[in-house]
Residue frames as qw, qx, qy, qz and C-alpha x, y, z in Angstrom:
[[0.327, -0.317, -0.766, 0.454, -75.07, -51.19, -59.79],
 [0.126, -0.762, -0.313, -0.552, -77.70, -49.07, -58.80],
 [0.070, 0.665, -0.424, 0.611, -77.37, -46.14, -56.59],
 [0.605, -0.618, 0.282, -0.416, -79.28, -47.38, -53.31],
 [0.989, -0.121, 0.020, 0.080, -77.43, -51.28, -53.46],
 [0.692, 0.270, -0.253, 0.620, -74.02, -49.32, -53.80],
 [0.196, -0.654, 0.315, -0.659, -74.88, -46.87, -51.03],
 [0.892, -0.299, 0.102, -0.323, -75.81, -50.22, -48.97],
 [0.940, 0.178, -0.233, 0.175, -72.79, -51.96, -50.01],
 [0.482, 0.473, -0.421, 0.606, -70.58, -49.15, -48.45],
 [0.457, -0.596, 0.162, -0.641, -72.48, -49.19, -45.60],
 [0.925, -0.369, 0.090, -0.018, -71.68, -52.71, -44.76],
 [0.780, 0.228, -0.231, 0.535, -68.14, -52.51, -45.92],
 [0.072, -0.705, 0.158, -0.688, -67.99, -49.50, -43.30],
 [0.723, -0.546, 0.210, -0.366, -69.42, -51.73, -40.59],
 [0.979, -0.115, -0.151, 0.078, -67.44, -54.42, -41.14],
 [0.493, 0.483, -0.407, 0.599, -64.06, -52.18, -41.12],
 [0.379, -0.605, 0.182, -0.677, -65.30, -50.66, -38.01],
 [0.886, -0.379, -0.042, -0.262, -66.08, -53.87, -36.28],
 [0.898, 0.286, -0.271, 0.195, -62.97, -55.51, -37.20],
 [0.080, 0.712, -0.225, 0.661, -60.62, -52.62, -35.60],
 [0.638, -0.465, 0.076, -0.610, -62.89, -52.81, -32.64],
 [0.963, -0.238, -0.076, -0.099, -63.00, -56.89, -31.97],
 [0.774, 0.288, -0.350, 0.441, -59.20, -57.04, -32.68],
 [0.014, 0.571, -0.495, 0.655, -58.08, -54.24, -30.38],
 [0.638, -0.440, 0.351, -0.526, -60.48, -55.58, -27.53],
 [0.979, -0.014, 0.035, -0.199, -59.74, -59.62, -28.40],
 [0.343, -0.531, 0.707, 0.316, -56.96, -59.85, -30.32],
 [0.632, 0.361, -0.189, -0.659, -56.70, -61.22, -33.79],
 [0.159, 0.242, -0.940, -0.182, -56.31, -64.75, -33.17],
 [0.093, 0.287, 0.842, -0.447, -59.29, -64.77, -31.30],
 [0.167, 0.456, -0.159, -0.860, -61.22, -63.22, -33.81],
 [0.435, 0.125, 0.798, 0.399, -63.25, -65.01, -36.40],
 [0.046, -0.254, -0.575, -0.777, -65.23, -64.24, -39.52],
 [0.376, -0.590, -0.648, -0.302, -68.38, -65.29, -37.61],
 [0.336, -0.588, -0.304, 0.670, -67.56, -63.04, -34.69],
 [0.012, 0.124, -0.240, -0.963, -67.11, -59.95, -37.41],
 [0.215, -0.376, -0.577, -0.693, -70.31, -60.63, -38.99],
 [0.397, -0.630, -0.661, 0.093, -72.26, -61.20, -35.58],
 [0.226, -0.677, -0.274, 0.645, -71.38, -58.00, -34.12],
 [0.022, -0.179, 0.362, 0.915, -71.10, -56.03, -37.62],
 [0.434, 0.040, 0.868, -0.236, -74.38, -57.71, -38.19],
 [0.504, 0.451, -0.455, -0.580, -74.03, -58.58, -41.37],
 [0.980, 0.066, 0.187, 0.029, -74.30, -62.32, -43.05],
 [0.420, -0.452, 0.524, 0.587, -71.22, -64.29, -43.73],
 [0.535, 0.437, 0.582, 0.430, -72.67, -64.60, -47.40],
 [0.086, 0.996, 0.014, 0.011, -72.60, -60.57, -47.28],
 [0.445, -0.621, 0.530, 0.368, -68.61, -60.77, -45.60],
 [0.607, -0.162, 0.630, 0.457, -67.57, -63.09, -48.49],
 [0.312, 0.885, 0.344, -0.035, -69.56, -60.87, -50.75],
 [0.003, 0.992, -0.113, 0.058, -67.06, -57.95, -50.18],
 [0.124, -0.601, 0.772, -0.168, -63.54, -60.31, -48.60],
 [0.723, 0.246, -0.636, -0.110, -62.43, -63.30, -50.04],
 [0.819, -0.066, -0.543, 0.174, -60.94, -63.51, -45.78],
 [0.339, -0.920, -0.097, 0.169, -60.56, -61.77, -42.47],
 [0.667, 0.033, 0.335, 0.664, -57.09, -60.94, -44.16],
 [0.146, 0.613, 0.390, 0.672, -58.36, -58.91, -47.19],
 [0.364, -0.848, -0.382, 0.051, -60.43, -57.37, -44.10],
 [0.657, -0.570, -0.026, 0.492, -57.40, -56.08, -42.27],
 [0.422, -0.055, 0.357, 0.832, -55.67, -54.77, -45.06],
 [0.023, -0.774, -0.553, -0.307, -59.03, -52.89, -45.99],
 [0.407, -0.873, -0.234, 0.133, -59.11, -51.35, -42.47],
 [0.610, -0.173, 0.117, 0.764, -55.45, -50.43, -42.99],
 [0.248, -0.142, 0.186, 0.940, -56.13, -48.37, -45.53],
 [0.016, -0.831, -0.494, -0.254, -59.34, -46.93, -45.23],
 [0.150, -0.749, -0.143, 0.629, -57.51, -43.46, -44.26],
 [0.333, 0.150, 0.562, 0.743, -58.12, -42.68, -47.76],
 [0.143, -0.693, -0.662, -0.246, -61.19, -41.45, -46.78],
 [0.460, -0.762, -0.156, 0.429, -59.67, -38.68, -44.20],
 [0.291, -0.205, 0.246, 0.902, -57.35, -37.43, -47.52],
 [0.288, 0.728, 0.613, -0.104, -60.49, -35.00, -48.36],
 [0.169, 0.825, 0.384, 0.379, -61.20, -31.96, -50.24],
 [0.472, -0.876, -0.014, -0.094, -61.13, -29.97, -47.23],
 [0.725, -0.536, 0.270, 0.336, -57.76, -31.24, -46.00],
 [0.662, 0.193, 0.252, 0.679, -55.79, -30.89, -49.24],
 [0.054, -0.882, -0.176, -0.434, -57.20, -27.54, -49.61],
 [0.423, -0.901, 0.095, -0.020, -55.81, -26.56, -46.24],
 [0.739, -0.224, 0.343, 0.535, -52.20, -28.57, -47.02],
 [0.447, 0.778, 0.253, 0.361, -52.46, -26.03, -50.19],
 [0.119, -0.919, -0.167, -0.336, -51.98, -23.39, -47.73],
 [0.640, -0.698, 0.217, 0.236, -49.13, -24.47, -46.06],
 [0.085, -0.839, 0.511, 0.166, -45.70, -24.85, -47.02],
 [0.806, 0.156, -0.501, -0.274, -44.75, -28.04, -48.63],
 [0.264, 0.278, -0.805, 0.453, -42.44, -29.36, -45.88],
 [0.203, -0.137, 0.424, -0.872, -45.06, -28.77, -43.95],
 [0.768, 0.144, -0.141, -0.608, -47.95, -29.72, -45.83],
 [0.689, 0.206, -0.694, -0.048, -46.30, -33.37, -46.43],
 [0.047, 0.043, -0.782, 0.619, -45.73, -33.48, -41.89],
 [0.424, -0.071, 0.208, -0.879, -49.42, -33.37, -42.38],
 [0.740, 0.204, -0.387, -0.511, -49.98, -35.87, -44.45],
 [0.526, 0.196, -0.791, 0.243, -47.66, -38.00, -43.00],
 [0.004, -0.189, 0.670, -0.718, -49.14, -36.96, -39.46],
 [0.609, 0.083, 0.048, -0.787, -52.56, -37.78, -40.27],
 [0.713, 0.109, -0.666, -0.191, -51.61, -41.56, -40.89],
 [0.389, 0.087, -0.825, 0.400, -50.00, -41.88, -38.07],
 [0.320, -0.185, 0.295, -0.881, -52.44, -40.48, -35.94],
 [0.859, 0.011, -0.251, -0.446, -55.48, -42.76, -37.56],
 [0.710, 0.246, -0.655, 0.084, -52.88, -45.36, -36.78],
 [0.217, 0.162, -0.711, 0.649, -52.40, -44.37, -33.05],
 [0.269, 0.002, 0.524, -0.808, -55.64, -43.62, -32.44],
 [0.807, 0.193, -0.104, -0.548, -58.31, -45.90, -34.52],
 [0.859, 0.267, -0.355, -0.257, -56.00, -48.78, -35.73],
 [0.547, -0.669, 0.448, -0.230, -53.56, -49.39, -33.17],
 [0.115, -0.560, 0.792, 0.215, -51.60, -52.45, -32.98],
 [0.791, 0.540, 0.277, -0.073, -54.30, -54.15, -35.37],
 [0.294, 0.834, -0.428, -0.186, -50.47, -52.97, -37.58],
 [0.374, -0.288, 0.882, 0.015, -48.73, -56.39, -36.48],
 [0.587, 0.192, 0.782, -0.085, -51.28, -58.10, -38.18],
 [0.602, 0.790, -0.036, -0.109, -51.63, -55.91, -41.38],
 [0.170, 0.693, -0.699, -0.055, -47.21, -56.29, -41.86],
 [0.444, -0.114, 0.856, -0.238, -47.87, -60.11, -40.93],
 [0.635, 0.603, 0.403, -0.268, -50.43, -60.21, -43.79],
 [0.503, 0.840, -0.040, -0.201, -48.42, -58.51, -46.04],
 [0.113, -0.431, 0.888, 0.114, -44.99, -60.65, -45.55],
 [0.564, 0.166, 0.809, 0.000, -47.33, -63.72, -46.23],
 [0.118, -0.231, 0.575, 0.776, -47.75, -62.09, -49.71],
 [0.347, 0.605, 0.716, 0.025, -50.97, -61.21, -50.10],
 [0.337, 0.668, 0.395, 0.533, -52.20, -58.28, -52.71],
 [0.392, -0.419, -0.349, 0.741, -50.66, -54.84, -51.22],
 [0.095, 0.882, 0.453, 0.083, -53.02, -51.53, -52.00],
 [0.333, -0.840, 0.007, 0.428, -50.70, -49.17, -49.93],
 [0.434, -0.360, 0.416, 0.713, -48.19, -49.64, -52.85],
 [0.528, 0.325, 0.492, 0.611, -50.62, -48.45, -55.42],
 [0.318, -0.036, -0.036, 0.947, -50.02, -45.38, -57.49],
 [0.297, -0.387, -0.429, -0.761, -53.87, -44.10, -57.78],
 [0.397, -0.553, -0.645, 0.347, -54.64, -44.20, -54.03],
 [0.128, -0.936, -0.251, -0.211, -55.70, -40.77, -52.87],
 [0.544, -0.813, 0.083, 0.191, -53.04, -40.56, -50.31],
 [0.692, -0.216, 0.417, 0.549, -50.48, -41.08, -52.48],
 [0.057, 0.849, 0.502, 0.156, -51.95, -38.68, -54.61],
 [0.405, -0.909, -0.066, -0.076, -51.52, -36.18, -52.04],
 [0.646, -0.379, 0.328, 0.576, -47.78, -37.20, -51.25],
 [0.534, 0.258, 0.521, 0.613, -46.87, -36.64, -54.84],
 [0.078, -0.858, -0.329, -0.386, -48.89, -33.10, -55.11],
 [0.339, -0.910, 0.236, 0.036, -47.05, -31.56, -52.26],
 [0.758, -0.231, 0.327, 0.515, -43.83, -33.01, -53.25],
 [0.525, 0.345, 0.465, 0.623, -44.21, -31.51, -56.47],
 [0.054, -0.995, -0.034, -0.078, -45.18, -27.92, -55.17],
 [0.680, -0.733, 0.005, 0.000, -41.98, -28.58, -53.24],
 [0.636, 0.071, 0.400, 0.656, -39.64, -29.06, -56.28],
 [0.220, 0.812, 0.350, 0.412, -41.61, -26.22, -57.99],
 [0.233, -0.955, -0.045, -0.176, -41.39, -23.82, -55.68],
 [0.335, 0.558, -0.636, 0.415, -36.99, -24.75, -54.54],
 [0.506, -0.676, 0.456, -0.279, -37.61, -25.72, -51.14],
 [0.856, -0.228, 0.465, -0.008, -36.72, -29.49, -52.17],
 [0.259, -0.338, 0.654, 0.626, -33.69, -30.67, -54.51],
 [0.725, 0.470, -0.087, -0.497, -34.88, -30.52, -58.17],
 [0.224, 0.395, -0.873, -0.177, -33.09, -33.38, -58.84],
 [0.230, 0.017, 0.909, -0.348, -35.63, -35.28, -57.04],
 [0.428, -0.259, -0.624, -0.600, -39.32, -36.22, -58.99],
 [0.710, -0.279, 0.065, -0.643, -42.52, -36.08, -57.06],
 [0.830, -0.006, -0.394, -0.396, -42.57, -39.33, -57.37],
 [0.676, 0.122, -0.618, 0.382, -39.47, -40.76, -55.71],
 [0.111, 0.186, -0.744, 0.632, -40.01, -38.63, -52.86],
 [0.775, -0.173, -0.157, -0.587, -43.40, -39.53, -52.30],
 [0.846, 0.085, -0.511, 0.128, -41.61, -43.25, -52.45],
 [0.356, 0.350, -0.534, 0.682, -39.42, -42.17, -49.68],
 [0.364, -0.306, 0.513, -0.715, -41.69, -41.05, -47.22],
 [0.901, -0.085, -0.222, -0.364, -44.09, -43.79, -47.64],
 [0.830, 0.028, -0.427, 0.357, -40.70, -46.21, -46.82],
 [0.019, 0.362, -0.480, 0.799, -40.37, -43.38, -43.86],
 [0.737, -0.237, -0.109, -0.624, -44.18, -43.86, -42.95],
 [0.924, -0.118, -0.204, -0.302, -43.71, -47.80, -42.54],
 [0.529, 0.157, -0.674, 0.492, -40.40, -47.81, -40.78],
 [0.302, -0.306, 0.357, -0.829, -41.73, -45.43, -37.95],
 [0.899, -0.232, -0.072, -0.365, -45.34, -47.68, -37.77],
 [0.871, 0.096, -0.478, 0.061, -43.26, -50.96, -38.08],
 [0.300, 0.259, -0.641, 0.658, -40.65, -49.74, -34.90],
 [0.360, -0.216, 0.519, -0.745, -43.50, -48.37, -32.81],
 [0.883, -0.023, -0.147, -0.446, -45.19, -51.70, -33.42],
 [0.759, 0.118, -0.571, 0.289, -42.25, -53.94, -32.79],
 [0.027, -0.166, 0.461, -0.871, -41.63, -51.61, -29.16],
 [0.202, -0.324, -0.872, 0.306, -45.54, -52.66, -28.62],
 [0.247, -0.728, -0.619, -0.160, -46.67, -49.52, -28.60],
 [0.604, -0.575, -0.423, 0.355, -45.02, -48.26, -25.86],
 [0.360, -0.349, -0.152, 0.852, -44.31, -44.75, -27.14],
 [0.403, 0.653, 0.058, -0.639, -46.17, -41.60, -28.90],
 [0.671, 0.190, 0.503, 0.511, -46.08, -42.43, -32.16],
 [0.265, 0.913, 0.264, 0.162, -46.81, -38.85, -33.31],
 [0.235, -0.919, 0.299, 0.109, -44.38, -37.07, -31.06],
 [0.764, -0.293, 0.513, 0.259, -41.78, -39.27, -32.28],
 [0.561, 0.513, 0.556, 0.338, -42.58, -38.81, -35.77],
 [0.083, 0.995, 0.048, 0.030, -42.38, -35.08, -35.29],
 [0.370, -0.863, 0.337, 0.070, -39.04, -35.40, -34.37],
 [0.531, -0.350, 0.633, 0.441, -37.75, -37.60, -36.70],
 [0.593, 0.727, 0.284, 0.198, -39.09, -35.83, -39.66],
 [0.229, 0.927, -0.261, -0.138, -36.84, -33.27, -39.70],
 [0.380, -0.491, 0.715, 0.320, -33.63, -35.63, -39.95],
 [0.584, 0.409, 0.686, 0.143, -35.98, -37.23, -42.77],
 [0.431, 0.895, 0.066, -0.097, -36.53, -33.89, -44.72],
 [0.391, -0.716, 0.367, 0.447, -32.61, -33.65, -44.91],
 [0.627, 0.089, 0.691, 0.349, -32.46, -35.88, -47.89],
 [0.287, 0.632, 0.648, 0.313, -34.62, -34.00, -50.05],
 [0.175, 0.923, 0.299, -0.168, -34.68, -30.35, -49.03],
 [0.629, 0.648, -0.062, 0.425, -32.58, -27.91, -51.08],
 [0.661, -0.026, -0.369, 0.653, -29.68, -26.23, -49.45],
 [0.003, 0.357, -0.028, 0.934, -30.89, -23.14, -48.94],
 [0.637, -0.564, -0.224, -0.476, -33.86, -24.49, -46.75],
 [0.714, -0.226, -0.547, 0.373, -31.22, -26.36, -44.34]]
């Protein structure tokens, strides 16, 4: 693919994540169609089905375009914390995107993903997961977390922390911080995993 038709391709798979986000929060997503995304993203639908087999695929896209937010820059600064720490970042930086960009557009990604379509979030070459696994593993290295544990599993763990939190403050509507919450029930999460000497 040449360069300028694959800089053009992420430019409309940007608008179309963007739009989607947008129409759902402000419509809702039954009220929502393909030809509504393309007409305000204004793209063609022969461009949409280009990129998404279905306003589905879409959703789950938008889900997990905060791959783009685990940068350079940001690991670099999680470097620099503590791991316990560094991982409340990571973990606080979903939820954030989630409270403030994707909102309860989440009902309809966990509503997608019970109807068993292809799930991204669960694979193991996503940046963000990545990132989980990389501060986990400073975090065995360095004692603050049980060495009996592997990067890997506790990566697994918070991720199945991550999507209970989203999934309660989505089933509740909304109706509380999701961050401040999340601060406050990481530490009863870190119990599992840090070593004894960090309790």
């Amino acid at each position: 693919m040449a360069r300028g038709t694959y800089k053009c391709a992420k430019e409309t798979k940007k608008r179309l994540l963007e739009t989607v986000i947008e129409l759902i929060k402000e419509k809702g997503y039954a009220n929502v169609s393909v030809r509504d995304i393309c007409r305000t993203a204004e793209v063609s639908s022969g461009s949409f089905y280009h990129h998404y087999p279905s306003k589905e695929a879409l959703v789950l896209d938008a889900y997990y375009h905060i791959d783009q937010y685990v940068t350079k820059e940001f690991i670099e600064k999680c470097e620099k914390q503590p791991p316990r720490d560094s991982i409340r970042s990571l973990l606080g930086l979903y939820l954030k995107l989630i409270d403030e960009e994707i909102g309860l557009l989440v009902k309809e990604y966990y509503r997608v993903m019970l109807a068993g379509m292809n799930i991204s979030a669960l694979d193991p070459h996503r940046p963000y997961y990545q990132a989980l696994c990389a501060q986990a593993e400073r975090g065995i290295t360095d004692g603050s977390f049980r060495r009996e544990c592997e990067a890997k599993e506790i990566a697994e763990y918070f991720m199945r922390f991550l999507r209970s939190e989203i999934f309660d403050w989505a089933i509740h509507g909304g109706n509380y911080n999701l961050v401040a919450q999340f601060l406050k029930d990481y530490e009863l999460a870190l119990w599992g995993i840090v070593a004894s000497k960090e309790r």
